[in-house]
C-alpha positions as CSV (number, residue, x, y, z in Angstrom):
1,X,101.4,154.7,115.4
2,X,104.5,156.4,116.8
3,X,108.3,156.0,115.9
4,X,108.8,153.6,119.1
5,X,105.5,152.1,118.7
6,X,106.9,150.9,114.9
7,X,110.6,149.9,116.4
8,X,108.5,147.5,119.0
9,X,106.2,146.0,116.3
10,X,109.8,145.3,113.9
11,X,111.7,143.6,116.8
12,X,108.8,141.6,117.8
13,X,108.6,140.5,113.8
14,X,112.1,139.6,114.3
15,X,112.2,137.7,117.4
16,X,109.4,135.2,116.2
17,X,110.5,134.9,112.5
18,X,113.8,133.5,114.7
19,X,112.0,131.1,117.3
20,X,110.3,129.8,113.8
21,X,114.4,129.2,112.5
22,X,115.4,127.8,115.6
23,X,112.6,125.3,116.0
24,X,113.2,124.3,112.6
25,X,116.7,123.6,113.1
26,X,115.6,121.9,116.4
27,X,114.0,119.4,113.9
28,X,116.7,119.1,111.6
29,X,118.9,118.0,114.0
30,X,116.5,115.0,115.1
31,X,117.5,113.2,111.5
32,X,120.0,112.0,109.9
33,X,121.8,113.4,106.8
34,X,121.5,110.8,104.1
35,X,123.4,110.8,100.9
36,X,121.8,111.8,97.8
37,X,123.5,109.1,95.6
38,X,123.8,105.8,97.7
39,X,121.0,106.5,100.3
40,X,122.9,105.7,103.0
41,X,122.3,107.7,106.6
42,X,125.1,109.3,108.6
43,X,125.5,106.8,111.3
44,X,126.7,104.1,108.5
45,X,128.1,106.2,105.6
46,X,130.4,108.7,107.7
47,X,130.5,112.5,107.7
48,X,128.5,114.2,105.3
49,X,130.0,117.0,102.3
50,X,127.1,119.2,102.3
51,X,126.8,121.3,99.0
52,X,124.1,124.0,98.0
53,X,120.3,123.3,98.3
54,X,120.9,121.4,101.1
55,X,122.5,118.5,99.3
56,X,124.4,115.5,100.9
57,X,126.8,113.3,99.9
58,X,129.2,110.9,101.5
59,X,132.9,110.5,101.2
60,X,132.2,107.2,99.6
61,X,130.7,108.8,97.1
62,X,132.3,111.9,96.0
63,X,135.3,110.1,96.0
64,X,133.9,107.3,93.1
65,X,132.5,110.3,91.3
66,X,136.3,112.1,90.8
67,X,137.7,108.3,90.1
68,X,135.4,107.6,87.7
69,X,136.0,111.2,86.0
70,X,139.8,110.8,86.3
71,X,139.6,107.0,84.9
72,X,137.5,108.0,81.7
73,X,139.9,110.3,79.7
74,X,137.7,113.2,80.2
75,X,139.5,116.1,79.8
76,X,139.3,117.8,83.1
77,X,142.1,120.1,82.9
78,X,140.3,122.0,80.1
79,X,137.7,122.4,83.1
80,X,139.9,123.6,86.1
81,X,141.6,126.4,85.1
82,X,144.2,127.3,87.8
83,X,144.0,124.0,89.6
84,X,140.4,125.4,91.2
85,X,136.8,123.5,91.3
86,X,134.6,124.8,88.5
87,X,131.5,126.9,90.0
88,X,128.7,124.4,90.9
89,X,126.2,126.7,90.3
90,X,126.7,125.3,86.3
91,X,123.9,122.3,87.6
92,X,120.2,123.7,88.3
93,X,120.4,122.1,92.1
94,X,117.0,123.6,92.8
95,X,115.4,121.3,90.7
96,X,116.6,118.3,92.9
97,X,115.4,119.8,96.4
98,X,113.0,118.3,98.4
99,X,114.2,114.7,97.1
100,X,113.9,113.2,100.3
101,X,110.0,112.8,101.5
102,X,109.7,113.0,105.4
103,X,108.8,109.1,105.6
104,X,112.3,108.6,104.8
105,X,114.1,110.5,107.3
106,X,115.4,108.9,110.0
107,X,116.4,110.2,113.5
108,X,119.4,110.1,115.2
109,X,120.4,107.6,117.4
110,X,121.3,108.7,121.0
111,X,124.7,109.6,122.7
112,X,125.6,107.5,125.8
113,X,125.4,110.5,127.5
114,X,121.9,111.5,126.3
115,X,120.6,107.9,127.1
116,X,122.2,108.4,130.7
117,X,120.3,111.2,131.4
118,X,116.9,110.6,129.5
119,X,114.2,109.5,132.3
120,X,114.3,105.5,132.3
121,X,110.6,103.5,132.2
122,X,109.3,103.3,135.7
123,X,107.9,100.0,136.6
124,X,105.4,101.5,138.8
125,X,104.1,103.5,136.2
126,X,103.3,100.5,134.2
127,X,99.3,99.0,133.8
128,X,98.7,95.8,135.5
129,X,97.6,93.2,133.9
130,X,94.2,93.3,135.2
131,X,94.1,97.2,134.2
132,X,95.1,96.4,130.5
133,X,91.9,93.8,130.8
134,X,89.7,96.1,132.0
135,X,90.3,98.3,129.3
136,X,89.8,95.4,126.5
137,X,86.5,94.7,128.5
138,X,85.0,98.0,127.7
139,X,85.1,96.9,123.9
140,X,85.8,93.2,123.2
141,X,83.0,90.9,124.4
142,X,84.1,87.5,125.8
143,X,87.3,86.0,124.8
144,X,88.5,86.4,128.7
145,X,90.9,84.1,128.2
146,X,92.6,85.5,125.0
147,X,92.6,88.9,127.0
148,X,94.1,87.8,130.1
149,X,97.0,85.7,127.8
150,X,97.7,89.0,126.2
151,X,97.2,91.7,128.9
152,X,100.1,89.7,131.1
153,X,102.2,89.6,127.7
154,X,102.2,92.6,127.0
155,X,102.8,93.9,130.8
156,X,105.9,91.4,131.2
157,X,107.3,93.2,127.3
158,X,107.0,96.9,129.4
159,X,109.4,95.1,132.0
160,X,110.9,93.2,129.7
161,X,111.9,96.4,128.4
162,X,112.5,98.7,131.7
163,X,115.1,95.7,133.2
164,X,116.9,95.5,130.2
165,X,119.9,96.7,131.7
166,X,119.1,96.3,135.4
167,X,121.8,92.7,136.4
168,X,122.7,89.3,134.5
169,X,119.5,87.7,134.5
170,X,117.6,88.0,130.6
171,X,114.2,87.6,130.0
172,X,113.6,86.4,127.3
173,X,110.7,87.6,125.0
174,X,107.4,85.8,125.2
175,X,105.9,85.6,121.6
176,X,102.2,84.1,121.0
177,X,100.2,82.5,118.4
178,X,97.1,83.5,118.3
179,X,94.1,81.0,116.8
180,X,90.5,81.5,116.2
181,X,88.0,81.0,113.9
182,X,87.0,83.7,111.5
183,X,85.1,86.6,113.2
184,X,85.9,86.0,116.5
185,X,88.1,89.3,117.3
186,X,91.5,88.6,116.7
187,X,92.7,91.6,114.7
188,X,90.4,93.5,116.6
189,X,91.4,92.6,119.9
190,X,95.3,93.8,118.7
191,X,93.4,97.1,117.7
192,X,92.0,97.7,120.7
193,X,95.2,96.9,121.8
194,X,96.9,99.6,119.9
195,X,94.5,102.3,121.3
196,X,95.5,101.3,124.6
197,X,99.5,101.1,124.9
198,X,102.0,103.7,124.7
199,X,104.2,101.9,122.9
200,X,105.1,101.8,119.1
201,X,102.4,99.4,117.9
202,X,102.2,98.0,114.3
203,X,99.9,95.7,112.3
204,X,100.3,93.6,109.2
205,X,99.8,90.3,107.7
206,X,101.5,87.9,106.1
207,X,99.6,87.4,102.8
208,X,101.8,89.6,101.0
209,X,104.9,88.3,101.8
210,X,107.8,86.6,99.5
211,X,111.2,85.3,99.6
212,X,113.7,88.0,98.5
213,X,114.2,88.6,94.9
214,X,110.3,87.7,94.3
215,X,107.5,90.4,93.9
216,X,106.1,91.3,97.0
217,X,107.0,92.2,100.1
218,X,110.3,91.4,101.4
219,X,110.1,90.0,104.9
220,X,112.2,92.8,107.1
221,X,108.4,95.0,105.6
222,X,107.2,93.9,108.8
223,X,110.2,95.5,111.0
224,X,109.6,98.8,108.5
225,X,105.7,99.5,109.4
226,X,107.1,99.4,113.1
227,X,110.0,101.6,112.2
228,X,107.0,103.6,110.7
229,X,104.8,103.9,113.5
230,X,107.7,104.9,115.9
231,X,108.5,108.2,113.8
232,X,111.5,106.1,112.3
233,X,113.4,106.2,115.7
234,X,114.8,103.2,115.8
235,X,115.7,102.9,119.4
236,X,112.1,103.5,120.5
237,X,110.9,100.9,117.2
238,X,113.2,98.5,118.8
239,X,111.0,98.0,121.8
240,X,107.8,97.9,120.4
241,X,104.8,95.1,119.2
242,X,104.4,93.6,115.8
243,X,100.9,92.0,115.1
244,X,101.5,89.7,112.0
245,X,97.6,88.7,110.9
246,X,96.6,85.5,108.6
247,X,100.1,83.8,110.1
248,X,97.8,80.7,108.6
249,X,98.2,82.1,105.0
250,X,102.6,81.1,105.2
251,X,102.0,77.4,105.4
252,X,103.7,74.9,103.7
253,X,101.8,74.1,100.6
254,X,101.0,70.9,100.3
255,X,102.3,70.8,96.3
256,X,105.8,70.2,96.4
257,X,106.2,70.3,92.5
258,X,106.4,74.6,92.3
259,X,108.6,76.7,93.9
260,X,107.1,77.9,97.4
261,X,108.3,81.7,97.7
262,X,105.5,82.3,100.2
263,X,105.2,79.3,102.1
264,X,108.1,77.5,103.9
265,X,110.6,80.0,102.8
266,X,108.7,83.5,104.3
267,X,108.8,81.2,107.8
268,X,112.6,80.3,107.0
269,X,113.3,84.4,106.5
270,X,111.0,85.3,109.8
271,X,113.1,82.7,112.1
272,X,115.9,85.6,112.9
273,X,113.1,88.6,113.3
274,X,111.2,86.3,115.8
275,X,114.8,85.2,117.6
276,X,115.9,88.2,117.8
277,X,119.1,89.8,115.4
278,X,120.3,93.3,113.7
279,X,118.4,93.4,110.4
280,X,118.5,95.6,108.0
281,X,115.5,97.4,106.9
282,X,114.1,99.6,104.0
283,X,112.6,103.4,105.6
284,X,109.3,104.1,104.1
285,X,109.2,101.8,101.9
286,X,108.3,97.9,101.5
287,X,110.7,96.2,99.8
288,X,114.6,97.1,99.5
289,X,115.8,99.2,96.4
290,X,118.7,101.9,95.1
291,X,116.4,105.1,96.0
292,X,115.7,103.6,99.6
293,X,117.8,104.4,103.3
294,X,118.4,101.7,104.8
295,X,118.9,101.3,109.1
296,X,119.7,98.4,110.9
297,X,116.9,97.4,114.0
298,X,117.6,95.0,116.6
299,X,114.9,92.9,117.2
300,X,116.1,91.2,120.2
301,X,113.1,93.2,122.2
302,X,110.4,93.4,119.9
303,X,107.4,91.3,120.6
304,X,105.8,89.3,118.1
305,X,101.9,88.3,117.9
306,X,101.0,86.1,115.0
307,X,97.1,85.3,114.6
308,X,95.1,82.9,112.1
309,X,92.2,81.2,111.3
310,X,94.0,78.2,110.5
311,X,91.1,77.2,108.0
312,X,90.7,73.2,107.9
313,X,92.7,72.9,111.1
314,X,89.6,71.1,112.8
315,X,89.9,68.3,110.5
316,X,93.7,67.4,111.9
317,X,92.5,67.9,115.4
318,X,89.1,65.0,114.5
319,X,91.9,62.9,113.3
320,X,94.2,63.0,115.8
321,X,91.5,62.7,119.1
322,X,89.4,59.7,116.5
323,X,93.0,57.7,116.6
324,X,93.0,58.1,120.4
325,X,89.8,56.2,121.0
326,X,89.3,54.6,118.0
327,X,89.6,50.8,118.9
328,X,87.9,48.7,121.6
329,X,84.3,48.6,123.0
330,X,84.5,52.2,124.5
331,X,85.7,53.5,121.3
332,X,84.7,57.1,120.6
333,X,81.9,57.2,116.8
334,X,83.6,58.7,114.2
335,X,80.9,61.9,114.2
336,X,81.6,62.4,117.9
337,X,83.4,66.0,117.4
338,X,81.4,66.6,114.1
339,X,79.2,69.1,116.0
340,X,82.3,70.3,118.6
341,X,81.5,74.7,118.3
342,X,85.4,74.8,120.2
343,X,86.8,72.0,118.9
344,X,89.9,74.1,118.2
345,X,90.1,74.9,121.8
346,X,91.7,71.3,121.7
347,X,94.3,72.3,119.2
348,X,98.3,71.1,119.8
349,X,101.8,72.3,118.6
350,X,101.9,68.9,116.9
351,X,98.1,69.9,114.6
352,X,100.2,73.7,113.8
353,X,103.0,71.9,112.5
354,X,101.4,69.3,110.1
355,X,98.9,72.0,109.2
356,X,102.0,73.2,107.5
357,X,103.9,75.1,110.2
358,X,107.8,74.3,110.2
359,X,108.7,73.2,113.7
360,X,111.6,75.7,114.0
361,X,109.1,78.5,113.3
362,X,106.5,76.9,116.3
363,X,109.2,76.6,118.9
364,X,109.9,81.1,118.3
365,X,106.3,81.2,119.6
366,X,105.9,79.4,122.9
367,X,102.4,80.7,124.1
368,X,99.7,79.4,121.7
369,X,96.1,79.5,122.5
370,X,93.0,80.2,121.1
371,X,89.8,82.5,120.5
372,X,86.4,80.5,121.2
373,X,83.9,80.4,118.6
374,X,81.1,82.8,119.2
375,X,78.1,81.7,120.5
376,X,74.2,83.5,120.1
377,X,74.7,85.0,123.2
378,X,78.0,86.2,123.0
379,X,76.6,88.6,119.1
380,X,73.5,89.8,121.2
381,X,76.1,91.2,123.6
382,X,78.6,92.2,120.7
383,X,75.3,94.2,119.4
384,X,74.9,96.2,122.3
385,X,77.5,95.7,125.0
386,X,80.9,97.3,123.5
387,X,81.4,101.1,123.8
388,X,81.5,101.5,119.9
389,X,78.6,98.8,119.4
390,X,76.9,98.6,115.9
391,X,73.8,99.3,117.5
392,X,74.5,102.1,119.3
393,X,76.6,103.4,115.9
394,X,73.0,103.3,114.2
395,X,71.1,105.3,117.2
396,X,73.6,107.8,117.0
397,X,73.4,108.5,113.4
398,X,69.2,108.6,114.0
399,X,69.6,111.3,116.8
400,X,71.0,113.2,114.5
401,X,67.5,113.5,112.8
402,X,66.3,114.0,116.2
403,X,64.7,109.7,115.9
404,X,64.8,107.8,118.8
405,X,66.1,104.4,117.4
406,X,65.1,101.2,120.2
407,X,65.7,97.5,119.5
408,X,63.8,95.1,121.2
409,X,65.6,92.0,123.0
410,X,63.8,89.8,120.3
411,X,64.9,91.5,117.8
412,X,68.3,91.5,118.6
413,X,68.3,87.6,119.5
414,X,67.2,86.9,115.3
415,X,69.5,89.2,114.6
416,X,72.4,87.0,116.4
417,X,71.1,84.0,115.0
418,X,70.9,85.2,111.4
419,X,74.7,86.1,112.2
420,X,75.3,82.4,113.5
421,X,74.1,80.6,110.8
422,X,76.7,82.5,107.9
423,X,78.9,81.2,110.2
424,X,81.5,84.2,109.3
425,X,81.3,85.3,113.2
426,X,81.2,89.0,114.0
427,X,81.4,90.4,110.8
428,X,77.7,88.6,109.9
429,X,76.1,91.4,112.0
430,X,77.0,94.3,110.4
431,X,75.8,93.1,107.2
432,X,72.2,91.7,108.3
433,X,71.6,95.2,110.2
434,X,72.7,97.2,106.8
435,X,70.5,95.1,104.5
436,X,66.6,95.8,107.1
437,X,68.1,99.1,108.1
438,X,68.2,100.7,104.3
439,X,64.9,101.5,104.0
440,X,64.7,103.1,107.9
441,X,67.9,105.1,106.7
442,X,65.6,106.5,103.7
443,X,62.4,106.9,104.5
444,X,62.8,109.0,108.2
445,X,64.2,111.5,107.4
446,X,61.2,112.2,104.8
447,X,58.9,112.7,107.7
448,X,59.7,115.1,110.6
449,X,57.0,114.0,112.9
450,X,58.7,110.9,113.3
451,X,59.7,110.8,117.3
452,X,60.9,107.1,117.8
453,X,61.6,103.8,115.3
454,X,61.0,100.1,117.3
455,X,62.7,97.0,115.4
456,X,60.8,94.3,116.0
457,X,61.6,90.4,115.8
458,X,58.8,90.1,113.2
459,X,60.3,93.4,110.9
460,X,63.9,91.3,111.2
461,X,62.2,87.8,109.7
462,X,60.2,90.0,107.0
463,X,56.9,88.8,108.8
464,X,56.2,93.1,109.4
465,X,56.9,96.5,110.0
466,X,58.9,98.3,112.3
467,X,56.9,100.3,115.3
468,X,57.0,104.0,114.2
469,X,55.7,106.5,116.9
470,X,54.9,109.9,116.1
471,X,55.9,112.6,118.4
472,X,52.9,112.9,120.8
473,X,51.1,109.9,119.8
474,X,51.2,106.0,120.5
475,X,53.5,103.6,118.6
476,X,52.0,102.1,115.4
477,X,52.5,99.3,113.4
478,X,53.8,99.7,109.9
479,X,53.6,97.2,107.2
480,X,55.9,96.2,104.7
């Protein structure tokens, strides 16, 4: 290599070790400095002294420090000598870099001017309704309703969000209770849902949460997985979707002689979430303490799904429609909606609240409805229908081994109705094709003449084999 052949090589070195510099800089400046002692960001604690190691700490804070030296007799004139600051080099500050994990860093909040000039949602550019449904189709099977309740919600929260600031008329947020029996696609509905949207999406549940002071998780948790999923920018976290699963679980217990930290009170706490109000919230982290930032989120425009089984429910709704008709000659029997598959489909605000839901809590989620219970039909098409089905899952994993894995329509149909009778919904299938699929799983890859495997209704009920068809020959008949 020549001389200027060597300079060239050097400079080019140079000019990408400083693109590297300047794009990490670029990052720095999306967060905010946070003070090493109290935790607090920039946008609440002031400017920041900055001291070696990249160490931050607030006015606040410093100043305390000095007080509380100055206050305790300690002799600090035998430590400045000239009236000057001692080196601080005396501490080992490399030992305390990297204190502050990335989960915890939170970015900056826009200028007016930077939110003037940043491109504004375009209304056009958000999915119809119908568009949002189209896309649940192509994995959850049935529940039309449920999907066309959300698919409008969640299109009115994008323009909910893009006329914020558009004239005097505010729309207010439209949050939903979601009900349905177990297995019938609720969380996996908000899943799907999650795949789907552009916006900051997050899901929880409700069985871990306490009143503050109590172990568990404090209720503004449910703001902090949101804050979480947006990056911790809180201005995009502020118009996003919180899905709040087993909502059921927060009731009011029906023993008044104990304290209820996760009952009545967690309901209480959620009120001004739900409403909408400033709250302050812990960053990467579930429960408020020292070694914690702490940002304040307005929830004014953040949409709230809640979902639950709402075990037992059925029994209030029997004894409310058995009082309706329960006197006369045309009175109703007793056992009339004993057998009722979608008697929750009948359910009320009045059945939520004496199931244990506070009125106040009710009236923050005006659309209820409900998930129907899953029929035969509805987990022979839940088998094979969805883009990610079970069955399909299986065939793919057989390819692999170059096995052509076919299910007859029988076969899937006892399938469905082994499901139906656990009466645990969709999750039933998974398990019954697991338990007849083990010994498929080990025994064909053992043979590599094996072309094609055929479940049969009768392999299903343990009454025979599968059909196992050798590559170049006619299916045959194995038996167990």
């Amino acid at each position: 290599m020549t001389e200027n052949e060597d300079k060239r090589e050097l400079e080019n070195i140079d000019t990408v070790e400083e693109t590297k510099k300047e794009t990490t800089d670029e990052k720095k400046d999306e967060y905010e400095e946070i003070c090493y002692i109290c935790r607090r960001p920039e946008s609440v604690a002031g400017k920041m002294i900055k001291i070696p190691n990249n160490i931050c700490i607030c006015k606040d804070c410093m100043q305390r420090t000095f007080d509380s030296m100055n206050n305790s007799g300690f002799p600090m004139g035998d430590f400045i000598p000239n009236g000057q600051m001692p080196n601080i080099s005396m501490i080992n500050l490399s030992d305390l870099q990297g204190f502050m994990p990335q989960s915890q860093k939170i970015k900056k909040k826009k200028t007016k001017e930077e939110k003037a000039e940043a491109p504004k949602l375009d209304i056009k550019k958000i999915p119809a309704p119908h568009k949002i449904k189209a896309s649940l189709d192509e994995y959850v099977v049935g529940q039309e309703y449920a999907k066309k309740v959300m698919s409008v919600a969640v299109y009115n929260h994008y323009k909910r969000v893009a006329t914020d600031t558009m004239d005097d008329i505010e729309i207010e947020k439209s949050n939903m209770l979601m009900i349905g029996p177990t297995g019938s696609g609720k969380t996996y509905l908000v899943k799907t849902l999650a795949r789907l949207l552009d916006v900051p999406l997050a899901i929880t549940d409700a069985t871990s949460l306490t009143e503050a002071g109590y172990i568990g998780d404090d209720i503004e948790s449910v703001v902090s997985k949101l804050l979480a999923a947006a990056d911790n920018d809180v201005e995009r976290a502020e118009h996003g979707i919180i899905f709040i699963d087993e909502i059921d679980k927060i009731a009011k217990k029906k023993n008044t002689n104990q304290r209820d930290v996760s009952g009545e009170s967690v309901q209480q706490g959620m009120l001004k979430l739900l409403e909408g109000a400033e709250v302050e919230v812990p960053v990467g982290a579930s429960s408020k303490n020292a070694m914690v930032p702490m940002v304040t989120v307005n929830t004014k425009n953040i949409l709230f799904i809640c979902g639950g089984a709402f075990q037992d429910i059925e029994e209030i709704i029997k004894e409310r429609l058995n009082k309706q008709a329960s006197i006369g000659f045309q009175a109703d029997l007793k056992d009339k909606y004993d057998n009722d598959e979608n008697l929750l489909q009948k359910v009320t605000v009045e059945d939520v609240k004496k199931f244990g839901m506070i009125p106040e809590f009710i009236g923050r989620l005006p659309i209820l409805f409900t998930l129907e219970s899953l029929t035969v039909d509805m987990l022979v098409r839940i088998l094979k229908e969805p883009k990610n089905a079970i069955i399909r899952q299986y065939q793919k994993l057989l390819a692999l081994d170059e096995v052509n894995l076919v299910f007859e329509e029988d076969a899937l149909r006892a399938i469905a109705e082994k499901a139906k009778e656990k009466k645990v919904g969709a999750r039933a299938l998974r398990s019954i094709i697991e338990e007849f699929m083990l010994d498929i799983m080990y025994e064909i890859p053992k043979d590599e003449n094996i072309g094609q495997v055929t479940i049969t209704r009768d392999y299903i009920e343990k009454k025979g084999g599968p059909l196992i068809t050798m590559r170049g020959v006619a299916a045959l008949p194995v038996n167990e």
